[in-house]
N, C-alpha and C positions, 0 to 999 in steps of 0.2 A: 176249469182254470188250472193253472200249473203254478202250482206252489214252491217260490224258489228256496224256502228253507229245506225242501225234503230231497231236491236234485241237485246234485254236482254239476259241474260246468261238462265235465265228460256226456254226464246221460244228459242233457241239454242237447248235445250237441248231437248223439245219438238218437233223438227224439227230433229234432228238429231235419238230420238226412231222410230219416223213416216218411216226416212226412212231406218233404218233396218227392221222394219215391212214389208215394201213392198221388201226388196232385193236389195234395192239401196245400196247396197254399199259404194262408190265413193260417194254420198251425203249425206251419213251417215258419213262418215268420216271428210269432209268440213266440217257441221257443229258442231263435236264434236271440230275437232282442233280451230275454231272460238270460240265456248265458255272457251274454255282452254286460250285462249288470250289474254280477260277479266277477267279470274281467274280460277286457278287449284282447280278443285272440283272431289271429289272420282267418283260421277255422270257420268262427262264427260270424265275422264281415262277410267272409267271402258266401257262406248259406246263406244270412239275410241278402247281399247282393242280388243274390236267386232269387230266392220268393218276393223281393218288391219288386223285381223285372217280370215275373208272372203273374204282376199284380197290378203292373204299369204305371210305377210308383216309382218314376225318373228321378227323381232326384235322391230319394233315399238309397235307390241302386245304385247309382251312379257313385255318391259320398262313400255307401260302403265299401262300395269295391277300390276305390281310390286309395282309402285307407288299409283294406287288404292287403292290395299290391306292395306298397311300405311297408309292413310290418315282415310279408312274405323276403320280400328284399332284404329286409335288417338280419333275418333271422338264414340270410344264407341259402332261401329256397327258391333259387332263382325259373326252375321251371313250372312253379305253380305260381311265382309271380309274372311270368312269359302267356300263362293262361287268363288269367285274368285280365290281361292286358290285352287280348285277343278281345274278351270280353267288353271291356271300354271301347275298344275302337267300334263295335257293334253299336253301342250306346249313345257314344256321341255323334253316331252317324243319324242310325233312327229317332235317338229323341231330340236331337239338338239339328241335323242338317251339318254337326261343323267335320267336314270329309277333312280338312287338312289336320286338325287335331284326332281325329282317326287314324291318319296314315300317320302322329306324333307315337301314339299309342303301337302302333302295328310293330315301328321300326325299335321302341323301347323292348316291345318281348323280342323281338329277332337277336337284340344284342345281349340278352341276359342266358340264351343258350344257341349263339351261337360255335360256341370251344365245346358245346356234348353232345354226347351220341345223339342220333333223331331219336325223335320221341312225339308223342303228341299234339302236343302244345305247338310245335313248329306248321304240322301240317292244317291244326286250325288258325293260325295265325297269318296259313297262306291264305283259306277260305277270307280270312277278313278282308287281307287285300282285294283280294277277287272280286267280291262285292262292292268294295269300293269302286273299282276300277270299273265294272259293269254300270252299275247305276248312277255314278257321280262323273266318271270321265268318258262313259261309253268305250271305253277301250278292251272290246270283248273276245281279242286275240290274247292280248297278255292274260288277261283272266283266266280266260283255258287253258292255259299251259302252267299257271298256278292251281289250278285244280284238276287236272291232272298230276300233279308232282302231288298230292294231297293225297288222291287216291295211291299210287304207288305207295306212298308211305304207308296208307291203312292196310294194305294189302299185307306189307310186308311186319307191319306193326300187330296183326290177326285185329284192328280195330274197325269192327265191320261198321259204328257208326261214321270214324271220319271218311273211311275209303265211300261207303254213300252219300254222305253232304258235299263228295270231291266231286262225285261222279255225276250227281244231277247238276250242279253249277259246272260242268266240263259241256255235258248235255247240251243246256242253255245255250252257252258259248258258240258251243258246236252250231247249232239252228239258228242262231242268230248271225251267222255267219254263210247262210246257205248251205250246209252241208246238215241237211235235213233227217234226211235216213239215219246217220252215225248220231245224230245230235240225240233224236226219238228214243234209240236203242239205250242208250245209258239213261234215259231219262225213264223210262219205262222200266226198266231194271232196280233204280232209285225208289222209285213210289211204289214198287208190288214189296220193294223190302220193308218201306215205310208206314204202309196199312198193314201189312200182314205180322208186324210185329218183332220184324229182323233187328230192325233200329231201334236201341233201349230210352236213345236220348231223344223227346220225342219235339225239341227243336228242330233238330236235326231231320227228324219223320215229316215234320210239317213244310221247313226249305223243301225240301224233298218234291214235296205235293205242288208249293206255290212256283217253284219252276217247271213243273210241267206245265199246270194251266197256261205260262206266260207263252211258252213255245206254243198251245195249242192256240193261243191267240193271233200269234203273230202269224201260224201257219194257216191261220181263219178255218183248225177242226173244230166248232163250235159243239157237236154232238158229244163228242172226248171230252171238251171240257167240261161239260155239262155232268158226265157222269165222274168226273174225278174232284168236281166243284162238292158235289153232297159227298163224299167221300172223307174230302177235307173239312167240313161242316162237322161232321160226325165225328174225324177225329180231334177239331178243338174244343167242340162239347165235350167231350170225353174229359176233355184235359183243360177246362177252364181257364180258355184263352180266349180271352174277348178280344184281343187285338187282333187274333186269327181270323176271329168272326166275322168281324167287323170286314176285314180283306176279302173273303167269301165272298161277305155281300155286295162288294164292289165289284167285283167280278162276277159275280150271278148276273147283275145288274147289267154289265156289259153284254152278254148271252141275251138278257130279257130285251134290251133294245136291237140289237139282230133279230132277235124273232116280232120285233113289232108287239110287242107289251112295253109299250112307254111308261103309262100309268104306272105300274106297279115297278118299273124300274126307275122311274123319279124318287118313289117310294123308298127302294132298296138303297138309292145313293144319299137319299136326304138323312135317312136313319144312320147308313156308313160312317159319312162325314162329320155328321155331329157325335159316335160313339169313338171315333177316331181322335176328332178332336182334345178329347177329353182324357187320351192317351200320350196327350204331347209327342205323337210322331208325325214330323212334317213328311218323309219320305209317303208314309202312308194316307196324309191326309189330301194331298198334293196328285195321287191315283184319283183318288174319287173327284176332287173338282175338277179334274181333265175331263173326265167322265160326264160329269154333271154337264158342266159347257157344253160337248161335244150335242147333248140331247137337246138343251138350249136351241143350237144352231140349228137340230133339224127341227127344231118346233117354230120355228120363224121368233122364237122368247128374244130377239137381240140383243134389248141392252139388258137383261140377267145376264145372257152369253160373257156381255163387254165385262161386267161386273166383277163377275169369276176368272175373267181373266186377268183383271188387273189387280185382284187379290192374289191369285199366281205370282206375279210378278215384282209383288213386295219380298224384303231381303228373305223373309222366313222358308220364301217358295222358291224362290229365283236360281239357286244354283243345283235345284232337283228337278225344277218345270218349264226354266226358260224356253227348251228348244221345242217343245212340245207346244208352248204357247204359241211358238211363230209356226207352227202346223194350224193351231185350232184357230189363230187370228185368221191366216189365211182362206181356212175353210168359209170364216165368219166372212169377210170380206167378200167371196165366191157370192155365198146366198143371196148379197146385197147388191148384186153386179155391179161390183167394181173390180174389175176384173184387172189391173196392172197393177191396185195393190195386191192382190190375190196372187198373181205371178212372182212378185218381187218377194211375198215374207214367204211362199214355195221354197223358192232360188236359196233364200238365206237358211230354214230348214235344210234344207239339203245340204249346205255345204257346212251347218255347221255336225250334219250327220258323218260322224265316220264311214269312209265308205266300203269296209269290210263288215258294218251294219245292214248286211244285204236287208231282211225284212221289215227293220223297221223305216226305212228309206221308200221299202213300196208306197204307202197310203201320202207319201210325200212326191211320188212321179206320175200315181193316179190322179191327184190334185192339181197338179201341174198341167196333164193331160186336157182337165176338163178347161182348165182355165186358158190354155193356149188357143185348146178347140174354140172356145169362144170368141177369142179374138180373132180365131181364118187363119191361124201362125203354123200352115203344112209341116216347116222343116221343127220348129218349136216342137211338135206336135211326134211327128215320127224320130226324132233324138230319144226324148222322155219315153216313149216306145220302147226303145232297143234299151233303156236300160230297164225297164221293169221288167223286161222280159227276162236278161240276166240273172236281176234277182230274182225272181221267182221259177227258174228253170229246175229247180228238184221240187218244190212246191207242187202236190198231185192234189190236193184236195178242191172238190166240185166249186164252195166258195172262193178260192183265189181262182181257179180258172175260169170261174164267171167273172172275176174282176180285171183278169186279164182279154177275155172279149169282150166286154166293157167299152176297155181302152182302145183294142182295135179298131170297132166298132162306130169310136170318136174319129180316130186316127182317118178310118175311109171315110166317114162325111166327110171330110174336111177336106179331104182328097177329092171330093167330088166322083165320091165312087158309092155310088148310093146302093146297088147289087150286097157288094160285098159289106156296106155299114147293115144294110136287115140280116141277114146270114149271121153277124158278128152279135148283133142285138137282140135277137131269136134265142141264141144260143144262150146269151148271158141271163134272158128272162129266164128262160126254159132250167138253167141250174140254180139261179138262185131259189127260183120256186120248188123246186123240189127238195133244195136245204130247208124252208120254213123261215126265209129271209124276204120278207113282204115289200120291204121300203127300198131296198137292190131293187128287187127284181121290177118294182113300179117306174124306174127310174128309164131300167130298162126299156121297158114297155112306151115310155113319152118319147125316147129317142127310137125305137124303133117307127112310132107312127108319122116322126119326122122321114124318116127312111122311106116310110111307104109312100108318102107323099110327092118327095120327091121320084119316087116312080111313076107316080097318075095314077097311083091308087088312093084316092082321098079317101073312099068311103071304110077301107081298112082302116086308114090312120086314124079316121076318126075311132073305130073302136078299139083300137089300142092306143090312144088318148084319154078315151074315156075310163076304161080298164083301171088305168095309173090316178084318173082323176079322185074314182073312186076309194082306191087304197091310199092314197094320200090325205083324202079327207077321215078317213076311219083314223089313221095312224095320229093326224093330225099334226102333217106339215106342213104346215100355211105355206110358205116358198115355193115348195114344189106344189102344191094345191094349185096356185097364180098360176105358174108356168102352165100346167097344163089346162087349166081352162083357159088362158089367154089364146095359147093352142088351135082346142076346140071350136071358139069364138071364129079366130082367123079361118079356118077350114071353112065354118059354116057357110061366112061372109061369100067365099068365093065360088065355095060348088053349090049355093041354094038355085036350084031351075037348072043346073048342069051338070053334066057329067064327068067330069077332070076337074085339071087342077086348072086356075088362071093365075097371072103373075100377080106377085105381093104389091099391091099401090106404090111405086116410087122406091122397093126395093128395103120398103122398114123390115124390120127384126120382128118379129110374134110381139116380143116385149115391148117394141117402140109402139106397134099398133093398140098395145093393150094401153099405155101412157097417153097414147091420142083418143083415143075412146074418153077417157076421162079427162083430157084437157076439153074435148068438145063439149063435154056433159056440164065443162061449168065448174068441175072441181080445182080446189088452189093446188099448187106445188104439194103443202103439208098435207092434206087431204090425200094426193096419190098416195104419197108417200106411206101414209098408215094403210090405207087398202092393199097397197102389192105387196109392202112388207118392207119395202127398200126404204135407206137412207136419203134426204133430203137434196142431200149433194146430186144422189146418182140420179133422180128421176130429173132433176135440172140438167145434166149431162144427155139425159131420154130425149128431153125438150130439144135440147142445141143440136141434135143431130135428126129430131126433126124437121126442126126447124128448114137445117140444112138440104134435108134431103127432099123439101116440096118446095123450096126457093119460097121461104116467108125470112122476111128482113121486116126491121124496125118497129114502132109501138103496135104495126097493128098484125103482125105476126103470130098475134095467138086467134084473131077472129081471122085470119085466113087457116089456118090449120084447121078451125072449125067448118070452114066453108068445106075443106078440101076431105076431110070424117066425112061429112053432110054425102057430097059427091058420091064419093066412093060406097055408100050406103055402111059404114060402117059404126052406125048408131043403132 
């Protein structure tokens, strides 16, 4: 315990930098609050500031530094009040969500040294904006060219942490931008300074790390992230950052569901979310239930899906997750086939994507892709094409170009080019499976046995139907599960005693034949509805274009669909 009759405010305050130095935390905070005791000095705000921000103690940080900033002001220090101000706008972004009193904060230090030499406080000050700008406006051109002016400045300042916190958010910028190569190199540059111990500040060490993962995200190197993810682990163990941590495991998490470890990545995001929580930062808490959803969706979970997303969408999340939520609704929508809302919240995604957001725009024209394909929409279909392709033309790694013959892949079925859809479907199993990407590559695998199909090779398609049926069931995606046994189902129906393929009865969908199976069987509307996975609405829409497409009108239109099951031997 620290005895405040035997220390001056001086050695307080000496005792209290020592032990942020070292990561003490917790006794860095003692002795700032013990010299505040004895007297409120800009000094010891601004220390305590620190240790309750490493301690994720928002509001105590937050007041202190406030009070800082004022006292630094009165007393005529206008560049460590220009710092701390940096400081604030970090604060009230992460723990509050409120970006415009951010950018209040930003524009406050800009004016306190603006009339003096550059100095440091200026070049983190641009970081602030940068971030801003990145995560709250998406606008990841101007950001870049604030961090680069950032690193110039370190450069020329010999300040080797801010020219690194410039250089990994320039990085960022850079790859989120499609200019890939140049983005990787400074970002690479960034994080071998920031483990290896270049970077003293070791905020600054950990930016550092979390923008690389983000670029290896976007760029789908899932193995990179994978090893700079424990990397990062180890350095916020080090440094008793549970908010780090906590980000880790959102992002490990994201890794473990590409590799098809659900389980243990429900795990990772459940634990995230609720240690995140309790850190009061929406930006970070707001990562993980995107996440969360997104696993929802592929688990057939839907209304958890719906749940998590309309918790998004309350004021606390809204202006950090909105645009992402019209991605994951749209996704949700896709799984339920209803595929013209699935088009329209694509559509609105997209455009409310910057379009100098080259990658994060792809998994928004992939989406689109599948959903136009389903509707038979060729020109729909090859547009969204030609711009993923765009984006992702410096993009080398084996996961995105399995994701771009994927697309292709879509792009020929649709085209009634079945040759070149198995070629394109082939190829896209064939890399995702050798990434360690199980639930890509199954997806793959169902459309290609559509592919082979349509060439009159049924007894292929069936085992590359079955293939996918298989790893869907393991993974445990009920939606995609349906799909492919309703599939299966259909194949059997028509090749049992033969050898090809015969026409689909009256020209139904796999899905419509699986809908009529269980309307002949007896089952109500709600009853489908829980078996395929779909919403209530859609399989009534299943129904009406059954209906339509065997000419059953009126009351007794559901026992002639069963006659016309019955017929067709498809009971």
């Amino acid at each position: 315990m620290v005895n405040d009759g035997l220390l001056d405010d001086a050695n307080m305050h000496s005792l209290g930098q020592a032990a942020l130095a070292r990561g003490d935390w917790p006794a860095a905070r003692a002795a700032f609050e013990t010299a505040l005791r004895q007297q409120e000095t800009a000094v010891a705000l601004d220390g305590l500031g620190m240790a309750a921000w490493w301690l994720n103690d928002a509001a105590v940080a937050i007041n202190a530094r406030e009070r800082a900033y004022q006292l630094y002001r009165a007393q005529g220090e206008g560049r460590s009040a220009a710092r701390v101000a940096a400081w604030l706008a970090m604060d009230t972004f992460h723990f509050r969500g409120e970006y415009a009193i951010a950018n209040g904060w930003i524009q406050h230090g800009r004016r306190l040294v603006e009339n003096s030499e550059p100095g440091a406080e200026s070049g983190w000050l641009d970081l602030a904006q940068a971030h801003v700008l990145m995560w709250a406006d998406l606008d990841y051109a101007a950001a870049q060219q604030l961090c680069a002016q950032a690193v110039a400045l370190g450069k020329t300042l010999g300040d080797v942490d801010l020219e690194m916190a410039g250089l990994s958010g320039e990085g960022l910028a850079l790859v989120n931008q499609g200019q890939v190569g140049e983005g990787m190199r400074r970002l690479d540059q960034a994080t071998l300074a920031a483990t290896t111990g270049d970077v003293s500040d070791v905020d600054a060490a950990c930016t550092a790390c979390c923008c690389l993962i983000f670029a290896c995200e976007w760029t789908r190197d899932y193995e990179r992230a994978a090893q700079w993810v424990q990397r990062l682990r180890d350095l916020a163990t080090r440094w008793s950052h549970p908010t780090l941590l906590a980000f880790c495991q959102v992002h490990y998490a994201s890794l473990l569901i590409w590799r098809g470890e659900w389980e243990a990545a429900e795990a990772e995001l459940l634990a995230a979310t609720n240690d995140l929580a309790t850190t009061q930062q929406p930006a970070r808490v707001a990562d993980g239930l995107v996440r969360l959803a997104d696993l929802r969706c592929r688990q057939g979970r839907f209304a958890e899906a719906e749940a998590l997303f309309a918790r998004l969408e309350s004021p606390a999340f809204k202006p950090l997750a909105g645009d992402y939520c019209l991605y994951g609704r749209a996704a949700l929508a896709l799984a339920q086939d209803e595929v013209d809302t699935a088009v329209n919240l694509t559509e609105r995604f997209l455009r409310a994507m910057p379009a100098e957001n080259r990658l994060e725009r792809v998994a928004g024209f992939e989406l689109l892709i599948q959903a136009q394909a389903r509707r038979g929409d060729q020109a729909a279909v090859a547009a969204a094409l030609v711009e993923m392709k765009t984006a992702v033309a410096h993009v080398t790694t084996k996961p995105m170009q399995a994701a771009l013959s994927f697309a292709e892949g879509l792009a020929a079925a649709t085209a009634q080019e079945p040759y070149t859809a198995r070629r394109c479907f082939e190829d896209a199993a064939e890399w995702w499976g050798r990434a360690g990407i199980p639930f890509e590559a199954a997806r793959a695998q169902l459309e290609l046995a559509h592919a082979l199909w349509a060439l009159g090779q049924p007894e292929a398609g069936q085992r590359q139907a079955a293939k996918a049926a298989d790893e869907f069931a393991r993974l445990g995606a009920r939606p995609h599960l349906n799909r492919a046994t309703a599939f299966l189902r259909q194949m059997e129906s028509v090749t049992a005693g033969k050898n090809g393929r015969t026409p689909q009865p009256a020209n139904l969908t796999p899905r419509e034949l699986e809908v009529l199976r269980l309307l002949a069987d007896g089952r109500s509307n709600q009853e489908i509805s829980h078996d395929l996975v779909l919403s209530v609405r859609t399989v009534e829409r299943h129904i009406s274009n059954i209906y339509s497409k065997i000419g059953a009108t009126g009351p007794s239109a559901r026992a002639a669909a069963t006659a016309f099951a019955i017929q067709h031997h498809l009971l």
